[in-house]
LUMDODREN-991958 format. One record per residue: x, y, z of N, C-alpha, C in turn. Coordinates in steps of 0.2 Angstrom, whole numbers, padded with zeros to 4 digits. Layout:
    nc1    nc2    nc3   cac1   cac2   cac3    cc1    cc2    cc3
      X      Y      Z      X      Y      Z      X      Y      Z
...
This chain:
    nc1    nc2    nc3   cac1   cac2   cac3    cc1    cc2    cc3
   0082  -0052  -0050   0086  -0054  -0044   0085  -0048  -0039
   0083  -0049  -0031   0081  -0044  -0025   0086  -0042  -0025
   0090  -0033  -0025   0095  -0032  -0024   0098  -0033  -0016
   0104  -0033  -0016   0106  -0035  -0008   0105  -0031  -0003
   0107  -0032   0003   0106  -0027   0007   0112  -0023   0010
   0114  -0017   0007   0119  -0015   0010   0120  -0009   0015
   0124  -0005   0016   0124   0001   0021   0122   0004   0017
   0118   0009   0021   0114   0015   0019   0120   0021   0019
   0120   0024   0012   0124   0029   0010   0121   0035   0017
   0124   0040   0016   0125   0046   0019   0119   0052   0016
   0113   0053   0020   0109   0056   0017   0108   0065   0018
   0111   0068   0017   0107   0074   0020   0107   0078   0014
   0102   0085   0019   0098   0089   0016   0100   0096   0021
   0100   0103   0016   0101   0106   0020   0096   0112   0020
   0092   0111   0016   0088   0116   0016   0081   0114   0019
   0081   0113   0025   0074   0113   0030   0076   0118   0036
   0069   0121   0033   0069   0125   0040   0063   0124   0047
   0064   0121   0049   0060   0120   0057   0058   0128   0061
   0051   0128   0061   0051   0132   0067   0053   0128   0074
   0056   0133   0078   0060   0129   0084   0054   0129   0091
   0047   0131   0090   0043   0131   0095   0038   0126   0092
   0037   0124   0086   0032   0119   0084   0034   0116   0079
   0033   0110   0078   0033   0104   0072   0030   0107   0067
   0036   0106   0061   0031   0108   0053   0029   0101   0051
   0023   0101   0049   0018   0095   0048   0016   0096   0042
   0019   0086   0039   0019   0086   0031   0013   0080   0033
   0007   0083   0029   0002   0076   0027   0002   0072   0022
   0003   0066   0020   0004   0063   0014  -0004   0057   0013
  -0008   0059   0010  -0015   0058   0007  -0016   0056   0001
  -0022   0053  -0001  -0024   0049  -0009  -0031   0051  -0010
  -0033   0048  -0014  -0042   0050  -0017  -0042   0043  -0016
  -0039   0039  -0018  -0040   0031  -0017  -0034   0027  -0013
  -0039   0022  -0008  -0033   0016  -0008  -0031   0013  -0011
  -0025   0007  -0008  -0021   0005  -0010  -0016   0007  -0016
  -0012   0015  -0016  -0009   0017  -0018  -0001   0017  -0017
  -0001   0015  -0011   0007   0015  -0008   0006   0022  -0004
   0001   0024  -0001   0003   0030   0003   0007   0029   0007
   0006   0024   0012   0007   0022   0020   0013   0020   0018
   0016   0019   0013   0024   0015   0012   0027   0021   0011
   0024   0028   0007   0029   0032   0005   0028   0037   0013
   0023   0035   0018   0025   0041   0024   0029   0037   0028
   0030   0031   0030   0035   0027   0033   0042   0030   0031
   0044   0028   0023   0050   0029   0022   0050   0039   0023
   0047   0039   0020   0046   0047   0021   0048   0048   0028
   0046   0048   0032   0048   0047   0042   0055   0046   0044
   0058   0040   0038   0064   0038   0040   0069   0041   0035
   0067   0045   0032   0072   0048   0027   0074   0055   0032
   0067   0059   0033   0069   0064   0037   0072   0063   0043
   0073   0058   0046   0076   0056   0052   0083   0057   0052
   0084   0055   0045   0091   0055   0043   0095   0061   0045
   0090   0065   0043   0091   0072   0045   0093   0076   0051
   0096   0069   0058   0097   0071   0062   0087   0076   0067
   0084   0075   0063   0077   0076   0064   0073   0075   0068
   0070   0075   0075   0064   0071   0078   0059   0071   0074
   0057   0066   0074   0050   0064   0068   0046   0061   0072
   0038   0062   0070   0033   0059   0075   0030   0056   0069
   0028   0050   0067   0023   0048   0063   0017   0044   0065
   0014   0049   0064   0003   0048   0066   0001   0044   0062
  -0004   0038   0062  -0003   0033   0059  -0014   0036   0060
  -0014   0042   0053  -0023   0045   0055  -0024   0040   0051
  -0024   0034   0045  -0027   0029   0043  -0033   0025   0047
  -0041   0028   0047  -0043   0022   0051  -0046   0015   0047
  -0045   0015   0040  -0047   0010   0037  -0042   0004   0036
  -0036   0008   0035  -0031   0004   0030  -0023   0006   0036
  -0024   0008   0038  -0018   0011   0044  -0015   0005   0045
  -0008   0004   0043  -0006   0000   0044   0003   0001   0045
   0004   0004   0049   0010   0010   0049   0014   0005   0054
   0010   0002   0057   0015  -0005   0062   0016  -0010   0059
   0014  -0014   0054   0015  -0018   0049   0022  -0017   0047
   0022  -0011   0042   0026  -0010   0038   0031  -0007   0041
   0034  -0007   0048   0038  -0007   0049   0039  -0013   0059
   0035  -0016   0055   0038  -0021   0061   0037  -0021   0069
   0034  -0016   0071   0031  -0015   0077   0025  -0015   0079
   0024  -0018   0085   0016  -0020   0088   0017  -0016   0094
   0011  -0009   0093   0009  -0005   0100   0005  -0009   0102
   0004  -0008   0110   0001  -0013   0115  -0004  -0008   0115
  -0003   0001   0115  -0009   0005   0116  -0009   0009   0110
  -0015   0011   0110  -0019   0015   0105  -0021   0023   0109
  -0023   0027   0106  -0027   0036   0109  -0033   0034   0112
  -0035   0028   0111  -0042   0023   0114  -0041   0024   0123
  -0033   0022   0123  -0031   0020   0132  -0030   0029   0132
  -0028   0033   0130  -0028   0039   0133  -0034   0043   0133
  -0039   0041   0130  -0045   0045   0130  -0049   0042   0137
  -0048   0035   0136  -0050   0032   0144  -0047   0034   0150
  -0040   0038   0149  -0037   0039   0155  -0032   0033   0156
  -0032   0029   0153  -0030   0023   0157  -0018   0026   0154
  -0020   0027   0147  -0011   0028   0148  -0012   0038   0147
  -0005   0040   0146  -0004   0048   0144  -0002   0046   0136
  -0001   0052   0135   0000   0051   0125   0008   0050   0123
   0010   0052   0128   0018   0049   0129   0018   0042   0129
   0012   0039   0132   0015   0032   0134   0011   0027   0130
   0010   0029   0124   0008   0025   0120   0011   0027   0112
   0017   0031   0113   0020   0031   0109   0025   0026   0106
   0029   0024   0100   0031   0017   0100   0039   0019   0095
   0045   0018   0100   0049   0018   0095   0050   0017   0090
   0052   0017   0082   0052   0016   0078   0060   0014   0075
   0059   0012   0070   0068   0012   0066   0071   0016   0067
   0076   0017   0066   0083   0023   0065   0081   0028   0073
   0074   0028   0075   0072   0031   0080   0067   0037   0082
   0063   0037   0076   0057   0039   0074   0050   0035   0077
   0049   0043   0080   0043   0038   0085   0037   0040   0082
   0030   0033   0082   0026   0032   0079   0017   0032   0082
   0016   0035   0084   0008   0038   0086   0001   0034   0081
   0000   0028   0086  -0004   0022   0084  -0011   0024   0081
  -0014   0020   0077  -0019   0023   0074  -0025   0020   0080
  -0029   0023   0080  -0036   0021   0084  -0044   0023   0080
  -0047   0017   0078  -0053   0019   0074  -0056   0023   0078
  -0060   0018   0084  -0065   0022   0087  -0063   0030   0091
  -0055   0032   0092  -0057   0038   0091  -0057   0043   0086
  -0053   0040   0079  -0054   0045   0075  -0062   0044   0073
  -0064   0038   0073  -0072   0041   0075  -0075   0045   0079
  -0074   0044   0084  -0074   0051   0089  -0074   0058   0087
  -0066   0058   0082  -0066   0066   0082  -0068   0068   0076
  -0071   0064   0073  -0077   0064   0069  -0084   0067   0070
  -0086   0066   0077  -0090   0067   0078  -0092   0074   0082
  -0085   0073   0088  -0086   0078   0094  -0077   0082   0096
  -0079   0088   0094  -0076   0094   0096  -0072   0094   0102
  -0073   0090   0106  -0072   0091   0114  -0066   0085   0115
  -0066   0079   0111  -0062   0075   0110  -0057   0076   0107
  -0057   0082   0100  -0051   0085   0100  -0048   0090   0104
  -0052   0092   0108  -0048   0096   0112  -0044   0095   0116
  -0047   0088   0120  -0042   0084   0125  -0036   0081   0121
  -0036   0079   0112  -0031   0079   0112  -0026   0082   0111
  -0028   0089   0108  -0024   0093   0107  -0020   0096   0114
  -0026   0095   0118  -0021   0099   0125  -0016   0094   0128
  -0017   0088   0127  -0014   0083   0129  -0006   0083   0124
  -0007   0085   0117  -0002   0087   0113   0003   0092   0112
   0001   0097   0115   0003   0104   0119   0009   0102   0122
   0008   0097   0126   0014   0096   0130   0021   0092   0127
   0019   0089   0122   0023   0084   0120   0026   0087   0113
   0024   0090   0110   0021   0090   0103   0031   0093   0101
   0036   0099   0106   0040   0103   0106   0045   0096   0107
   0044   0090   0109   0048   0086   0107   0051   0082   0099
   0047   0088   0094   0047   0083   0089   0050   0091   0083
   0054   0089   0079   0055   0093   0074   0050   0093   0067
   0046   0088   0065   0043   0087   0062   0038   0081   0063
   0032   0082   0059   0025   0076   0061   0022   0075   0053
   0025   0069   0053   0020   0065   0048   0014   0061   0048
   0009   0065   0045   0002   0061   0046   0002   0057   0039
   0001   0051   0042  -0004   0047   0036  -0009   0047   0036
  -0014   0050   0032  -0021   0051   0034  -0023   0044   0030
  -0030   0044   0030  -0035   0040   0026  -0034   0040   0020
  -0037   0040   0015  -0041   0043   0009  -0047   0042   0007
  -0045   0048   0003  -0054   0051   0000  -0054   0058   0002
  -0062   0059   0005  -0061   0066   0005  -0067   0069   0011
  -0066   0061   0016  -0070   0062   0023  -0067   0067   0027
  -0071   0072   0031  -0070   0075   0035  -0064   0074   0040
  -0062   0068   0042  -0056   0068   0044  -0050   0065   0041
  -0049   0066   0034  -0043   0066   0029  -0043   0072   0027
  -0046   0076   0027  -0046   0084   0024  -0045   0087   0030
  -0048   0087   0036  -0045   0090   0040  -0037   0090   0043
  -0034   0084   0044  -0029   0083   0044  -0025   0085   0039
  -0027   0086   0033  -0023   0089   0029  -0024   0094   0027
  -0029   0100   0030  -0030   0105   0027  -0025   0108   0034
  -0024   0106   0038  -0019   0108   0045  -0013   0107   0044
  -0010   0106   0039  -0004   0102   0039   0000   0110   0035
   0005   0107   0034   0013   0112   0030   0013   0111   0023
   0013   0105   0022   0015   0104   0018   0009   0097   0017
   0007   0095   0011   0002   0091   0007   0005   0086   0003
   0009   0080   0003   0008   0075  -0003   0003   0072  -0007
   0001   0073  -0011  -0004   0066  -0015   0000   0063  -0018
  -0002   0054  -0016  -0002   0050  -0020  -0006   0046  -0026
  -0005   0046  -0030  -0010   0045  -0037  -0004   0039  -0043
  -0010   0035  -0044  -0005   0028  -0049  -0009   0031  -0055
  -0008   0027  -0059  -0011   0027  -0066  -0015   0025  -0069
  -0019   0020  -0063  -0026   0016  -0062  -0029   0025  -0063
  -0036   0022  -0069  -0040   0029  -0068  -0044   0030  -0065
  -0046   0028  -0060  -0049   0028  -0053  -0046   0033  -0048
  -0039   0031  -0047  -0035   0035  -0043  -0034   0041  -0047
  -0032   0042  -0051  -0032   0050  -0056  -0038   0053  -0054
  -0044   0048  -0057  -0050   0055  -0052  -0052   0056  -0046
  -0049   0050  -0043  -0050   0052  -0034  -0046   0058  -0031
  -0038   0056  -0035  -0034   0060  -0032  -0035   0070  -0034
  -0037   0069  -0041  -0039   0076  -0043  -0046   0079  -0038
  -0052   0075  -0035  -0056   0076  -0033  -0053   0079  -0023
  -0049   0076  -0024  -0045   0079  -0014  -0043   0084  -0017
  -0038   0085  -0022  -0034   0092  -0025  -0041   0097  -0025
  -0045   0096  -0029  -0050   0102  -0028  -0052   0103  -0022
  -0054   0098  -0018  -0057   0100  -0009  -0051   0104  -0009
  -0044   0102  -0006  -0040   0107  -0002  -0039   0112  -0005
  -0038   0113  -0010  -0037   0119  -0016  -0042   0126  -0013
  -0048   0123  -0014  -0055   0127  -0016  -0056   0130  -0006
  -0053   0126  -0003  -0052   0127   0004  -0048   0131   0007
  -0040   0129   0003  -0036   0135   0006  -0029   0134  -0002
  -0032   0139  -0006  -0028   0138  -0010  -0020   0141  -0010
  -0017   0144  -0006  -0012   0144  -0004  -0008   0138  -0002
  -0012   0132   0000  -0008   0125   0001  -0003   0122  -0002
   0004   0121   0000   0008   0118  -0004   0009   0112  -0004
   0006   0111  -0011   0003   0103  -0014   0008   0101  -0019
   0012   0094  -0014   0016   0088  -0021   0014   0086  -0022
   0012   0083  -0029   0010   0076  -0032   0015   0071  -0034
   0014   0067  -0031   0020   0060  -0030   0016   0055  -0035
   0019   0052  -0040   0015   0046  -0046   0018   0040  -0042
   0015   0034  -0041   0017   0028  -0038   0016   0023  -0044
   0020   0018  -0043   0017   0012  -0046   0018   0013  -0055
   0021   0017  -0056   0022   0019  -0064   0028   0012  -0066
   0025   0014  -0076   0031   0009  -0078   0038   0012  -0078
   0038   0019  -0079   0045   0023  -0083   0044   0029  -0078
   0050   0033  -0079   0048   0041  -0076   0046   0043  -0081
   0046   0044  -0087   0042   0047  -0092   0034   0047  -0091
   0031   0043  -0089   0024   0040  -0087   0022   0043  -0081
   0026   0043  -0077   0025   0046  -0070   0023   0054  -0071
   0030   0055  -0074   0030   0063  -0075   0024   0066  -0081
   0022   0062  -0085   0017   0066  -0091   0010   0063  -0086
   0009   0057  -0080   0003   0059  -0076   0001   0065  -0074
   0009   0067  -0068   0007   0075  -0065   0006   0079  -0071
   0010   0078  -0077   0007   0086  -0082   0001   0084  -0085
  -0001   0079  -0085  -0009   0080  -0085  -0014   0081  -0081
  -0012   0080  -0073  -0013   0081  -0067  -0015   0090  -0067
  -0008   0093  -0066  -0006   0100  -0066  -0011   0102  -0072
  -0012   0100  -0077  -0016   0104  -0084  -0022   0106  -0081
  -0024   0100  -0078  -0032   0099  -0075  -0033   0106  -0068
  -0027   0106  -0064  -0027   0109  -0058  -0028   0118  -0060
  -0021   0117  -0066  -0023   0125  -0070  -0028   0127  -0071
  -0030   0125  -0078  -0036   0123  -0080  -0043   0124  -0076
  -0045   0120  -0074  -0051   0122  -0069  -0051   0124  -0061
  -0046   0125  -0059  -0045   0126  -0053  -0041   0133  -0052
  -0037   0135  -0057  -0034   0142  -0057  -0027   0141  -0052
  -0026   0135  -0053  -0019   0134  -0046  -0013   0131  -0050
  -0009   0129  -0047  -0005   0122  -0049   0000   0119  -0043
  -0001   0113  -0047   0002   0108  -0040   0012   0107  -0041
   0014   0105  -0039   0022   0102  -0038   0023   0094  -0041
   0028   0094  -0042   0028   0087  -0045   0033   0084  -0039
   0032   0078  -0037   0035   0077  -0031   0041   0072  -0033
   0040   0070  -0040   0043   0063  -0043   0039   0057  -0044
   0043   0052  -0048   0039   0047  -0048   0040   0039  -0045
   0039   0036  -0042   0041   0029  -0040   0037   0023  -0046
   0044   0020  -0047   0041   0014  -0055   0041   0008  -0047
   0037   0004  -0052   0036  -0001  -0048   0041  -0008  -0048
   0042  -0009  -0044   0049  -0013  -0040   0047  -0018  -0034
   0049  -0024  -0039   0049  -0030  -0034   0051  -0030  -0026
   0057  -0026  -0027   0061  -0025  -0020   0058  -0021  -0015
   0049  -0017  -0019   0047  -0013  -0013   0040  -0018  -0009
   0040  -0023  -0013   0033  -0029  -0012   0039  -0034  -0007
   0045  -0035  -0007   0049  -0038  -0004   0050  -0036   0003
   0049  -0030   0003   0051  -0026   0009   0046  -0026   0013
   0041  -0025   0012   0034  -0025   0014   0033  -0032   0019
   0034  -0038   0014   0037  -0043   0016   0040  -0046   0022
   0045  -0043   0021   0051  -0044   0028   0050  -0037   0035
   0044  -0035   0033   0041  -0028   0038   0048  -0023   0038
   0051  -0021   0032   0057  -0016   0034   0055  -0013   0028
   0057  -0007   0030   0056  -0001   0025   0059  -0002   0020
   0059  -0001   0013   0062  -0002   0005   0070   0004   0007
   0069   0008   0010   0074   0012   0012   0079   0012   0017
   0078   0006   0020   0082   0004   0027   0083  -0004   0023
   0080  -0008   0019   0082  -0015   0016   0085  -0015   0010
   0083  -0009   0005   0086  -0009  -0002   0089  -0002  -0001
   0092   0001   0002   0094   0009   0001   0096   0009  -0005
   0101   0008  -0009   0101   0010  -0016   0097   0008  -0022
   0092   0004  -0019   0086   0003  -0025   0083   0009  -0030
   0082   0007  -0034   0077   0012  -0038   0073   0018  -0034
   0067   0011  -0030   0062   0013  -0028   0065   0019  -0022
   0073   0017  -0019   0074   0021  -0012   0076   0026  -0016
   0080   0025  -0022   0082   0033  -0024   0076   0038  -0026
   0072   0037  -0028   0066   0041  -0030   0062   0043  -0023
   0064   0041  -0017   0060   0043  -0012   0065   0050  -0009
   0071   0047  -0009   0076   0052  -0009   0075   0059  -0012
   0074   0058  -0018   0071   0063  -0024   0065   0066  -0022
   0061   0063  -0020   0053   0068  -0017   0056   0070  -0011
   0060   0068  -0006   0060   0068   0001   0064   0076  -0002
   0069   0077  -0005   0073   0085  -0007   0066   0088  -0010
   0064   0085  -0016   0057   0086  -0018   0053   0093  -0013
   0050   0090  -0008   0045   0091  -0003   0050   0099   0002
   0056   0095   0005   0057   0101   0008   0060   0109   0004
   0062   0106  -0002   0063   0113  -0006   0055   0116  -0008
   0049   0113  -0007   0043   0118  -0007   0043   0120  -0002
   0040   0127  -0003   0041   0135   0000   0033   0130   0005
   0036   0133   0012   0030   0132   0016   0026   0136   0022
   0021   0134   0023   0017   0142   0028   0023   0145   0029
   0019   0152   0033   0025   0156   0036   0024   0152   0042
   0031   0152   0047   0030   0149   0054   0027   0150   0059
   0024   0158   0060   0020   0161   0064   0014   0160   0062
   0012   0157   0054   0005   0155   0054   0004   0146   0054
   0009   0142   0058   0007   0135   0060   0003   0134   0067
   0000   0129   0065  -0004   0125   0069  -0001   0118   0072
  -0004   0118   0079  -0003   0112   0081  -0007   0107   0079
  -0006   0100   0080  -0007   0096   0073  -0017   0094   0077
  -0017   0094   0081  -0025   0095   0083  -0029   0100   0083
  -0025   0106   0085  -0028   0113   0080  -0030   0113   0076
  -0025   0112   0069  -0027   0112   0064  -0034   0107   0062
  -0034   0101   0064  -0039   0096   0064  -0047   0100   0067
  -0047   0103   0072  -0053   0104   0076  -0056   0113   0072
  -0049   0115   0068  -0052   0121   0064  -0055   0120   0058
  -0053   0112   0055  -0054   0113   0049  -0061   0107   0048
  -0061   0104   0054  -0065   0100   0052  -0073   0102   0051
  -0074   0107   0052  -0082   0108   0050  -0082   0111   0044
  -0078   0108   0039  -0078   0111   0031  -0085   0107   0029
  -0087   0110   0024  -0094   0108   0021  -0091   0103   0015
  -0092   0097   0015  -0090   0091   0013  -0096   0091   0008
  -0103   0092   0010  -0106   0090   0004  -0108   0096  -0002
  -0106   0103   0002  -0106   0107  -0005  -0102   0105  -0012
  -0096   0102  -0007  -0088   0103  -0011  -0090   0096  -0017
  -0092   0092  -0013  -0094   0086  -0017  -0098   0087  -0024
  -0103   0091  -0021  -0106   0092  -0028  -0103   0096  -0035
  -0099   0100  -0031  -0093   0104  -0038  -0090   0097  -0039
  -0087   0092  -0037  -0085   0088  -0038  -0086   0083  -0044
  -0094   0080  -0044  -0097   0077  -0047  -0096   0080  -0053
């Protein structure tokens, strides 16, 4: 039976520190789709909101972006109408729940900034103005380990991977860990298990995870928690409302609550060395994608 829907308990957190000139920007990423990334940065958005927090959520997914879906809103513009000139980046911003505002995904231009430097830059100056509106920006990027899921996350504060049990995503997810790793190993990387049957399961994925990142990579990652799989979060999905705003004391919520403490207690850049969140993209995107590849294989 779907548990009911009741008032959402009192959620804070007291240990986030915000630089007060720029947003700390958490990316949450996979080796593979259809992981539950886009469900865990949604709630993710809306948990730190809790936090009395301005939260910006970038919907960088160009394949599977589905960040209006899942929470029940249809933007009328895209980065397409501001690239055209036709709106500013303000005005295709889209309120969200609790009040967490939402930055719509656009293929054709993350195809663009795929391609040309110049594109980022008008985003990024276009960002410059806006950006000191927000306490915090969550990107949901793509996945894999294309040039623009690794740039986005190699510019970011903090990194979640999502990785389920399927052993496809274990070696997708391990093959992004060694890109950013081998890129900037200083990155502070959580690994979040989705879709498990137990927490036992979730949590002996990361230590086999974490074995592998020691191991051949000389690093180790953080264990962010684990989410079992719960009818109430396929239900939510369902009625377009986040599992954290329909089920708040479900399982699936209290384990997000758990990563969400999770994430902010990892240690992150210093603040004098953050990037604005197209900065970061426009610096990191010329990473050699096909060297890394081959160490991969």
């Amino acid at each position: 039976m779907l548990e009911s829907r009741t008032t959402p308990s009192i959620f804070t957190l007291s240990n986030l520190r915000v630089d007060k000139n720029r947003p700390e920007i958490f990316a949450v990423t996979s080796g593979k789709g259809g992981v539950g990334k886009t469900n865990i940065s949604v709630n993710l958005a809306l948990l730190l909101r809790r936090l009395k927090k301005n939260v910006l959520l970038v919907d960088a997914d160009i394949h599977l972006g589905n960040v209006d879906l899942l929470l029940g809103i249809r933007p009328s513009a895209t980065l397409a109408e501001v690239m055209s000139g036709e709106k500013t980046l303000a005005d295709i911003i889209v309120k969200g729940p609790t009040g967490i505002d939402v930055l719509p995904a656009s293929s054709a231009v993350l195809d663009m900034i795929d391609a040309e430097d110049q594109v980022i830059k008008r985003l990024g100056d276009a960002f410059l103005g806006f950006e000191h509106n927000y306490d915090l920006v969550i990107v949901d990027t793509g996945a894999g380990i294309g040039r623009n899921v690794t740039s986005f996350s190699l510019g970011a504060d903090k990194v979640i991977v999502v990785v389920t049990p399927d052993p496809a995503s274990i070696a997708d997810a391990y093959g992004v860990i060694k890109i950013l790793l081998q890129k900037a190993p200083e990155l502070p990387l959580m690994l979040v298990t989705n879709m498990v049957h137990s927490e036992d399961e979730g949590e002996n994925l990361f230590k086999k995870m974490n074995l592998m990142v020691q191991r051949f990579l000389h690093n180790k990652i953080v264990f962010g928690g684990a989410i079992l799989r719960d009818e109430v979060i396929q239900d939510a999905v369902r009625r377009q409302t986040p599992v954290v705003l329909e089920y708040p004391n479900s399982r699936p919520a209290n384990a997000l609550k758990l990563m969400t403490r999770n994430l902010l207690k990892l240690p992150s850049k210093d603040a004098s060395d953050r990037q604005s969140l197209f900065d970061g993209v426009r610096e990191h995107r010329h990473t050699t994608i096909g060297k890394i590849n081959d160490q991969t294989s």
